[in-house]
C-alpha positions in Angstrom: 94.0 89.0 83.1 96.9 87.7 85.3 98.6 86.7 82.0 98.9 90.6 80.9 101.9 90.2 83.5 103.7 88.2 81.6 104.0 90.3 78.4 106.9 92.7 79.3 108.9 89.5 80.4 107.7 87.6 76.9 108.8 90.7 75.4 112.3 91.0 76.7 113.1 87.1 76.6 112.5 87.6 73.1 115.0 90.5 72.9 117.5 87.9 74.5 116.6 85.4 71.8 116.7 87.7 69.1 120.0 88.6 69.8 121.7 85.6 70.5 120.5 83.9 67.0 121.8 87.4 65.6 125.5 86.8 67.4 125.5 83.4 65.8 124.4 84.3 62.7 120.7 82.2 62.2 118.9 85.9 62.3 119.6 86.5 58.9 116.3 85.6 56.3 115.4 87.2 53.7 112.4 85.8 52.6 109.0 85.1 54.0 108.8 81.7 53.9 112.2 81.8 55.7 111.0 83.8 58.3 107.8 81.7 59.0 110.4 79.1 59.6 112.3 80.8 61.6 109.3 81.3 64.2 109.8 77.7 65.6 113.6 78.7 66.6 111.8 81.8 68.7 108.5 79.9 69.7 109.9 76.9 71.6 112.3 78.6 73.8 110.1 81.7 74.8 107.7 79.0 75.3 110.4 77.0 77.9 111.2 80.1 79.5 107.4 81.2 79.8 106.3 78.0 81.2 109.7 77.9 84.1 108.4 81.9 84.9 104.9 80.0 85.2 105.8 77.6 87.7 108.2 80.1 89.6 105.5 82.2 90.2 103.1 79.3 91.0 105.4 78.0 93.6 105.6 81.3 95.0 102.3 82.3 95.1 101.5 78.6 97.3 103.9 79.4 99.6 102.3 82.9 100.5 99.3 80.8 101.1 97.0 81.9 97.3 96.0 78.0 96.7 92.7 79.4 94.8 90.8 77.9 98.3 87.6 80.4 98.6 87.8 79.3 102.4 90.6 81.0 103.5 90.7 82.6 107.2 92.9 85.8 107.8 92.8 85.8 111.8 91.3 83.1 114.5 88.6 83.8 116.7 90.1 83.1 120.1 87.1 82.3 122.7 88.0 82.2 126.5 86.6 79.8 128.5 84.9 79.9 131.9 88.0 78.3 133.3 90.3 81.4 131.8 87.8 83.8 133.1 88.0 82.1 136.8 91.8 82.1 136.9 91.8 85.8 135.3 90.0 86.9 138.3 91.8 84.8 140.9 95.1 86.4 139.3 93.0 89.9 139.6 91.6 89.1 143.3 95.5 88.4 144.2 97.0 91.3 143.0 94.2 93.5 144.9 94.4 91.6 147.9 98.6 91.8 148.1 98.4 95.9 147.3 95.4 96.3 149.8 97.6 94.1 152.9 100.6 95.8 152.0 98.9 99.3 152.1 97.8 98.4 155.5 101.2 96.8 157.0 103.0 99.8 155.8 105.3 98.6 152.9 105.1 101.4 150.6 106.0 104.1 153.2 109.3 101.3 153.7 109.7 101.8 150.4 109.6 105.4 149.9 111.8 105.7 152.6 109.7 107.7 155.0 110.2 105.5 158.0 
């Protein structure tokens, strides 16, 4: 299936091919048994070309991480620990603590600028 791709791209390198061996003259056979000769001079350079567009899009498709591995992992579980959930609520217990004494001592009506 993944091959059916590569048709259109078979198809217009062999345009390219076609047409160069028709600038230079080698296009022109009349007979049949000329023209199954002639398939080598189109078969061995669509084949290059196939097999460089192969590897291109081998390479590529590695790099974005399509190795064929059935074990692939789109996100990471990230577990917190008893430690994080300890420091989260010393960090929480601070914040309260700081609002609640400043509250008291008056620091927001300083700030509003009502005294």
């Amino acid at each position: 299936m993944a091959g059916y791709q590569f048709l259109p791209l078979i198809k217009d390198e062999f345009e390219i091919i076609r047409s160069a061996h028709r600038i230079r003259g080698a296009g022109r056979t009349i007979t049949l048994l000329d023209k199954l000769k002639q398939i080598k001079n189109y078969a061995i350079p669509l084949l290059a070309s196939g097999i460089m567009k192969a590897e291109r899009t081998a390479v590529a498709m590695e790099s974005k991480g399509f190795t064929g591995d059935r074990n692939r992992e789109f996100h990471k579980v990230i577990t917190v620990s008893k430690k994080g959930w300890i420091l989260f609520c010393l960090l929480v217990s601070i914040v309260l603590v700081s609002a609640f004494t400043s509250h008291k001592l008056g620091y927001p009506a300083l700030y509003m600028g009502e005294r």
